[in-house]
Backbone as XML, in Angstrom:
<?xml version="1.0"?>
<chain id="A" units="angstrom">
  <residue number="1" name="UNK">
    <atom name="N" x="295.816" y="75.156" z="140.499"/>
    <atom name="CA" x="294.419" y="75.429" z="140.763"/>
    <atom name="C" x="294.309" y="76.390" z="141.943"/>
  </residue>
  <residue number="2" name="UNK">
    <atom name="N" x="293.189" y="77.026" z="141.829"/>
    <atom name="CA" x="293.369" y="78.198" z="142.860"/>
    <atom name="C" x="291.775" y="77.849" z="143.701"/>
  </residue>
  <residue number="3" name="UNK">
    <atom name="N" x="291.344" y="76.588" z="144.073"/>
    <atom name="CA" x="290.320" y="76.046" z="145.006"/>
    <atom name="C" x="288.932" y="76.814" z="144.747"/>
  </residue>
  <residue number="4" name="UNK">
    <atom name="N" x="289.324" y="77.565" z="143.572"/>
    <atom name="CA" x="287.648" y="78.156" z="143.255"/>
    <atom name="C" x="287.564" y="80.015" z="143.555"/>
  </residue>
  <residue number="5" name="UNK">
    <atom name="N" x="288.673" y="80.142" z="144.150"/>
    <atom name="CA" x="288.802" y="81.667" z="144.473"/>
    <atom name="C" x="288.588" y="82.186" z="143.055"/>
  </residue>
  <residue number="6" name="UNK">
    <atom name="N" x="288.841" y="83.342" z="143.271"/>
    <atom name="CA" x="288.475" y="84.074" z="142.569"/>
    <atom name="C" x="290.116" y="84.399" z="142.176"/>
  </residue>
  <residue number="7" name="UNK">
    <atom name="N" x="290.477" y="84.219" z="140.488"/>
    <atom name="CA" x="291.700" y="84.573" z="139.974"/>
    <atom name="C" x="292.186" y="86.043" z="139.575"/>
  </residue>
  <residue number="8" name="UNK">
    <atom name="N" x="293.147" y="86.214" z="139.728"/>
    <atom name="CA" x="294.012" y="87.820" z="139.669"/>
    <atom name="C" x="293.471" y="88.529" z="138.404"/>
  </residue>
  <residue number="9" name="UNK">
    <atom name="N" x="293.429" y="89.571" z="137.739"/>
    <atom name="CA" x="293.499" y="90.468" z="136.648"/>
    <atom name="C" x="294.589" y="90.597" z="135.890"/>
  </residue>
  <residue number="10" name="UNK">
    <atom name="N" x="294.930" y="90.781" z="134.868"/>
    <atom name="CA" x="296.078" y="91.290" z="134.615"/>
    <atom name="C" x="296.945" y="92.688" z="135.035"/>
  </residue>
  <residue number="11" name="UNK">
    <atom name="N" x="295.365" y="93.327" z="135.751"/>
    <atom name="CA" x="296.224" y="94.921" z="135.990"/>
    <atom name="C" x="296.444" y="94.644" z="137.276"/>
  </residue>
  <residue number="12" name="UNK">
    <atom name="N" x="296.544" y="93.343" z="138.165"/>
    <atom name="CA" x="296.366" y="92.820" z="139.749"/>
    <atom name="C" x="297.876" y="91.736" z="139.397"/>
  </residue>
  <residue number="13" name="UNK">
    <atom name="N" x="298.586" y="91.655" z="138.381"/>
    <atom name="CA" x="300.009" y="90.551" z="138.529"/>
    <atom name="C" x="300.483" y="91.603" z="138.917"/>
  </residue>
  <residue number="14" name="UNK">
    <atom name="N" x="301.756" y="91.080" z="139.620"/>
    <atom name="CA" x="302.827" y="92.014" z="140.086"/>
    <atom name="C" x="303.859" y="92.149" z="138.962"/>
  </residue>
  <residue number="15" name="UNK">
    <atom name="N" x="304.562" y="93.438" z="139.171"/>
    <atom name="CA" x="305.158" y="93.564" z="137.899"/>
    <atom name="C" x="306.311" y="92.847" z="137.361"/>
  </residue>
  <residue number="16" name="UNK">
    <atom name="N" x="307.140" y="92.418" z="138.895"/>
    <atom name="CA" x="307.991" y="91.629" z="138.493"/>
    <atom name="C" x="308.255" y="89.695" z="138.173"/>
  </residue>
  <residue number="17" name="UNK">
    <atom name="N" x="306.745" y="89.859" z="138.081"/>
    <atom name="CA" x="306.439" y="88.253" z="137.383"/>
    <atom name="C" x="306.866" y="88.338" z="136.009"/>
  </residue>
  <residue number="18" name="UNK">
    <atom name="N" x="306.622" y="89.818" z="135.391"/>
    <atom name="CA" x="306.816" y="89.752" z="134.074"/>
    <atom name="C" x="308.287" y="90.123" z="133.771"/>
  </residue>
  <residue number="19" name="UNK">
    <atom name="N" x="309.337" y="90.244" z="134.162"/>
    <atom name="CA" x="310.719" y="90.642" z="134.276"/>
    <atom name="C" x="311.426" y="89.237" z="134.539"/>
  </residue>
  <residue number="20" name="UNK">
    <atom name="N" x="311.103" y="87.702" z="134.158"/>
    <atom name="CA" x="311.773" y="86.736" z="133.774"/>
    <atom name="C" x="312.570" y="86.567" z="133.021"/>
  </residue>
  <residue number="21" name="UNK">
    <atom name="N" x="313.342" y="84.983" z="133.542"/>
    <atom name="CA" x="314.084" y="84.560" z="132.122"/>
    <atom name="C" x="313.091" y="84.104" z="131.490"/>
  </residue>
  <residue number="22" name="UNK">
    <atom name="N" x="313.405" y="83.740" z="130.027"/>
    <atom name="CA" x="312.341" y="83.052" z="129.436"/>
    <atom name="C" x="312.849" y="82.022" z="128.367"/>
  </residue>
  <residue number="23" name="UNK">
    <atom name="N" x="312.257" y="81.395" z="127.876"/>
    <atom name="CA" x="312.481" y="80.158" z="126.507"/>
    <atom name="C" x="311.420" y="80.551" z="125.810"/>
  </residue>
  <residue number="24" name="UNK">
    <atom name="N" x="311.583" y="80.351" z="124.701"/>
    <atom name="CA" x="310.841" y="80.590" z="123.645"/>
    <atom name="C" x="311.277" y="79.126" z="122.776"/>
  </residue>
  <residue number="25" name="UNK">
    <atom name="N" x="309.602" y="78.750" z="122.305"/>
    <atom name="CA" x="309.800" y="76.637" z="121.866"/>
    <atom name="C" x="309.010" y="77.338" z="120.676"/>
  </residue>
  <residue number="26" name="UNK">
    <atom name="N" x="309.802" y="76.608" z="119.560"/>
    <atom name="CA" x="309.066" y="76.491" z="118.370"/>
    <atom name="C" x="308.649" y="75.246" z="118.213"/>
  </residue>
  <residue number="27" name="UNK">
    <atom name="N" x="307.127" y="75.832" z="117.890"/>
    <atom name="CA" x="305.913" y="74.528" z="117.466"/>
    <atom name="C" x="305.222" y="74.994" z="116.129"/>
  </residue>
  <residue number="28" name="UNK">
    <atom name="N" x="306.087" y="76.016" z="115.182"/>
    <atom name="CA" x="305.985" y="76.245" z="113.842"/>
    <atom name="C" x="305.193" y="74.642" z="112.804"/>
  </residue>
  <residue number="29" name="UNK">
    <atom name="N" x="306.184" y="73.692" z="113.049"/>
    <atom name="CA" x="306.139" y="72.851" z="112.297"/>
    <atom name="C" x="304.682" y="71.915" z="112.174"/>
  </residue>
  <residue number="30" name="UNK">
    <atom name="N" x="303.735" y="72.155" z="113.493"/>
    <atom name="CA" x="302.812" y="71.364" z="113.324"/>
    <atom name="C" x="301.618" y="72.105" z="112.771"/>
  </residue>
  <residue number="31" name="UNK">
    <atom name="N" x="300.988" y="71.427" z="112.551"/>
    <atom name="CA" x="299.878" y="71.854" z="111.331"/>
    <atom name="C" x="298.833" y="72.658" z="112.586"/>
  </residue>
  <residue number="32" name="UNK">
    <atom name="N" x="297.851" y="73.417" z="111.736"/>
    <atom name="CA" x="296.513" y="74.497" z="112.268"/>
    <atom name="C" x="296.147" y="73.447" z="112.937"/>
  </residue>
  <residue number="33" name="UNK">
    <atom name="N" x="295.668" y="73.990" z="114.831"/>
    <atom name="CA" x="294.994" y="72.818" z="115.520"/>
    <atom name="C" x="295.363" y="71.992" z="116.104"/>
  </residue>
  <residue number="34" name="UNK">
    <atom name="N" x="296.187" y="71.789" z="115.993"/>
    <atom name="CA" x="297.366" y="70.100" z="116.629"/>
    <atom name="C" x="297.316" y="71.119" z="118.202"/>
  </residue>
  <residue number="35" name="UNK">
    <atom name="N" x="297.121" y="70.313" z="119.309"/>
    <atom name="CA" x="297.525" y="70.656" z="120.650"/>
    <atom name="C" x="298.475" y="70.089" z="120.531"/>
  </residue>
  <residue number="36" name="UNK">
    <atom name="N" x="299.797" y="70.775" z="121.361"/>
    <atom name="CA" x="300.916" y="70.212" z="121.708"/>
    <atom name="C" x="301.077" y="69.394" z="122.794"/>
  </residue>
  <residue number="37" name="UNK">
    <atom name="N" x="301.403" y="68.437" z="123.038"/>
    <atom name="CA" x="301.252" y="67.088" z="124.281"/>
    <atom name="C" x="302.333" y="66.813" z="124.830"/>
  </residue>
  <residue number="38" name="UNK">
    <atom name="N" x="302.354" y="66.804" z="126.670"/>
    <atom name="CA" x="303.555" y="66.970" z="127.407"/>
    <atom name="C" x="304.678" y="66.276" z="126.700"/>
  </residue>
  <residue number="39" name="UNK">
    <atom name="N" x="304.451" y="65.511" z="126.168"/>
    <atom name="CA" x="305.888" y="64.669" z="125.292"/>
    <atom name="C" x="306.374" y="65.466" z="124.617"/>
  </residue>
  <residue number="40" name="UNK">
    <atom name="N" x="305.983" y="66.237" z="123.312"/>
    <atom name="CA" x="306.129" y="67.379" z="122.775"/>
    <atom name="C" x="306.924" y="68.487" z="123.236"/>
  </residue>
  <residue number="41" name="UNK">
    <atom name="N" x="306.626" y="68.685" z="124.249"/>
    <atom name="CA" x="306.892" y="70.061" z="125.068"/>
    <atom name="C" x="308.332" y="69.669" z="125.536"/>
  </residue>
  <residue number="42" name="UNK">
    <atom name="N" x="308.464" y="68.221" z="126.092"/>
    <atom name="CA" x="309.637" y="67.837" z="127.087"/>
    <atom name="C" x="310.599" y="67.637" z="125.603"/>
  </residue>
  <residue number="43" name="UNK">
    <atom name="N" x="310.185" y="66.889" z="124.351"/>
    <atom name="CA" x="310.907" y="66.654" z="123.511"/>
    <atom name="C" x="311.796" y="68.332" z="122.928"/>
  </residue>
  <residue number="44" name="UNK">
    <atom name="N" x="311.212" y="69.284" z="122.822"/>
    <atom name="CA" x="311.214" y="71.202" z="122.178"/>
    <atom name="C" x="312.114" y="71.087" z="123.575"/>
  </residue>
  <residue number="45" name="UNK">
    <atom name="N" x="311.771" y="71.190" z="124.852"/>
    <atom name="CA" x="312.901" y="71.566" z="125.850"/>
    <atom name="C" x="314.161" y="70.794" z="125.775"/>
  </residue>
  <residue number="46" name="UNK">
    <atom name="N" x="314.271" y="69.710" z="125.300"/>
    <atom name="CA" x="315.734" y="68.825" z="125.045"/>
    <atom name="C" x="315.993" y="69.195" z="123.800"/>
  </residue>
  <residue number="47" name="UNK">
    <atom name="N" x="315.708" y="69.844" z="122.752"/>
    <atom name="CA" x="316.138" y="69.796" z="121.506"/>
    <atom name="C" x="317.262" y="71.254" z="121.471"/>
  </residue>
  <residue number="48" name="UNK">
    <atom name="N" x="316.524" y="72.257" z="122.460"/>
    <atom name="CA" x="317.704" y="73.406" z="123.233"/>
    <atom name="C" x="318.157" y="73.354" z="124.265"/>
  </residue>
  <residue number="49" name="UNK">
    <atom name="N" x="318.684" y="71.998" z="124.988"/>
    <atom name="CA" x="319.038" y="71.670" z="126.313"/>
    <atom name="C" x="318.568" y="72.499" z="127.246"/>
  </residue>
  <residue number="50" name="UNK">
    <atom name="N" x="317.319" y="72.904" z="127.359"/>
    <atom name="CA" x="316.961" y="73.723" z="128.273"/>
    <atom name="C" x="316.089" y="72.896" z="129.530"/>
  </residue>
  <residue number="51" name="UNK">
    <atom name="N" x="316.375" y="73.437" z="130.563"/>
    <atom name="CA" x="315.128" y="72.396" z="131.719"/>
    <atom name="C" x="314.748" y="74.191" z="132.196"/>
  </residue>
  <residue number="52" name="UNK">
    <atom name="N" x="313.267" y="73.542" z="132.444"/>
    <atom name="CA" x="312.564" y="74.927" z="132.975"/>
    <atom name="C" x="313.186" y="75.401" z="134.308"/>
  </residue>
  <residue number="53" name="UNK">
    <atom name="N" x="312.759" y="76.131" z="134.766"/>
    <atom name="CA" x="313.232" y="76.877" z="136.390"/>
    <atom name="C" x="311.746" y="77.400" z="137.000"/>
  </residue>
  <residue number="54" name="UNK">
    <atom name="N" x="311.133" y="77.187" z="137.962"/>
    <atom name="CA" x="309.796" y="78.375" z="138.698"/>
    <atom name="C" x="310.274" y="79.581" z="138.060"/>
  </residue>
  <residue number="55" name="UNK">
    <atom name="N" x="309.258" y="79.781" z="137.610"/>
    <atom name="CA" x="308.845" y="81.532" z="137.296"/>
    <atom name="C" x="309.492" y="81.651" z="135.487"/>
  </residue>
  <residue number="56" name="UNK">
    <atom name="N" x="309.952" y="80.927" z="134.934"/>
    <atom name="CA" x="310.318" y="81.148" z="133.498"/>
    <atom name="C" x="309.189" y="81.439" z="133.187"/>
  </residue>
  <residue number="57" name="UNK">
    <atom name="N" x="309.046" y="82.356" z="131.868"/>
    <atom name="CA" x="308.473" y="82.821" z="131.399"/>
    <atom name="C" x="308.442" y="81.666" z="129.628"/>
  </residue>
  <residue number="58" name="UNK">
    <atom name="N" x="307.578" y="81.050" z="129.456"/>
    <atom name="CA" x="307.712" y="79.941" z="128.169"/>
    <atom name="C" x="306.905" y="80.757" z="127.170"/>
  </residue>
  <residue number="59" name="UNK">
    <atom name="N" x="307.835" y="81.297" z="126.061"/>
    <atom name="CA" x="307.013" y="81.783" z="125.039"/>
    <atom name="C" x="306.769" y="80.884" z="123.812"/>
  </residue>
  <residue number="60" name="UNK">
    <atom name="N" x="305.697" y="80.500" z="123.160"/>
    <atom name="CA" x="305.361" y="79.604" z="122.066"/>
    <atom name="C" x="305.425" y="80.119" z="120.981"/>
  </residue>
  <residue number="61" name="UNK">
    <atom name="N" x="306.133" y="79.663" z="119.695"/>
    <atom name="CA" x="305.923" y="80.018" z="118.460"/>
    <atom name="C" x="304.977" y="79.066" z="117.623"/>
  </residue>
  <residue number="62" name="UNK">
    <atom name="N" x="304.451" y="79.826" z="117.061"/>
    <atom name="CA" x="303.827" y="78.829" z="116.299"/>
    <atom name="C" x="303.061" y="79.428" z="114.597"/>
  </residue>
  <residue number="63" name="UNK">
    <atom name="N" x="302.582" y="79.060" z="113.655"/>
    <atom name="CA" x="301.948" y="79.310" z="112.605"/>
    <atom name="C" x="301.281" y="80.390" z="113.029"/>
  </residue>
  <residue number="64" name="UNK">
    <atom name="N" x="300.557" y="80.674" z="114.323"/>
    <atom name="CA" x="299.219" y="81.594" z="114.384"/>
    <atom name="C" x="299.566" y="83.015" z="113.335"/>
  </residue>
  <residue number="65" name="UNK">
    <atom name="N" x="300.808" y="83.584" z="113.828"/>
    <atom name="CA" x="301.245" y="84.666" z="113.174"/>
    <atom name="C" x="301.110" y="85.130" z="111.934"/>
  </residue>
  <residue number="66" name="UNK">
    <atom name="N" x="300.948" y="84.130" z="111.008"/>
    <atom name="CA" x="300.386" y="84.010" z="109.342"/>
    <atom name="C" x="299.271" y="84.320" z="109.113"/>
  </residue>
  <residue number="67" name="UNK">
    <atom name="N" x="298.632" y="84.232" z="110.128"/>
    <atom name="CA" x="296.857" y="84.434" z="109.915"/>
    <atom name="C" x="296.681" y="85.365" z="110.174"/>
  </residue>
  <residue number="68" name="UNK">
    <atom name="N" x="297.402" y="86.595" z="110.726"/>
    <atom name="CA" x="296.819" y="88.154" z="111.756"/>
    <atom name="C" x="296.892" y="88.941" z="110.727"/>
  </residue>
  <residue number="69" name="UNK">
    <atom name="N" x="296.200" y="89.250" z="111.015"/>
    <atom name="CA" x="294.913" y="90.433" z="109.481"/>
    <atom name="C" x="293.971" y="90.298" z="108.744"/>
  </residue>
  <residue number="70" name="UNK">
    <atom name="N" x="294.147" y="88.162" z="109.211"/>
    <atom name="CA" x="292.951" y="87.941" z="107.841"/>
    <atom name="C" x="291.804" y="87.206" z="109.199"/>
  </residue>
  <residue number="71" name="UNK">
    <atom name="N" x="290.760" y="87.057" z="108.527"/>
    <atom name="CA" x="289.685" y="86.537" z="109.186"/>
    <atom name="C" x="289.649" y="85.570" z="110.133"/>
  </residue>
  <residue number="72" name="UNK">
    <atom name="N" x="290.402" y="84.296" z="109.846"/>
    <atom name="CA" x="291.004" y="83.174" z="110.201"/>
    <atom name="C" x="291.982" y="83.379" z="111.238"/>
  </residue>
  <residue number="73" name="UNK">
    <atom name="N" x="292.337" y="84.375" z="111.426"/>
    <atom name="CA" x="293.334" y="84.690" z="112.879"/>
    <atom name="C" x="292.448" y="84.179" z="113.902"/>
  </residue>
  <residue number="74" name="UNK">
    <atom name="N" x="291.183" y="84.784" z="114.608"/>
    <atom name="CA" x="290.719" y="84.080" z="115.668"/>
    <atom name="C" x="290.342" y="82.541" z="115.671"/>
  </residue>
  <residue number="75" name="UNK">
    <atom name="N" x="290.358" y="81.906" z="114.502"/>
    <atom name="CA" x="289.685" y="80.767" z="114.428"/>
    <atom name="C" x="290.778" y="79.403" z="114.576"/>
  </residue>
</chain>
């Protein structure tokens, strides 16, 4: 939480926030809608023996990708 300030831009991150390691968790398998729940998340990080580090970069996979072009992408 940032106490109400006022939060960064994207053209205001520094550049080397984005020059991480990263993990990438597949959450393919759950259906349109399902939020993923810290159990979830900790269960996807043990399934590639991975433990996070400050500053990883966590990329999510998921179904959304099937939908981009058709209407239903934003929804």
């Amino acid at each position: 939480m940032n106490g109400g300030e006022r939060a960064i831009t994207i053209d205001e991150v520094p550049l080397d926030w984005c020059f991480r390691p990263g993990v990438k968790l597949d959450f393919t398998s759950f259906e349109d809608g399902h939020v993923v729940t810290k159990d979830e998340m900790a269960d996807a990080l043990e399934m590639i023996s991975y433990e996070l580090q400050p500053l990883d970069i966590v990329l999510i996979n998921t179904n959304a990708g099937a939908h981009y072009g058709h209407d239903s992408y934003l929804a």
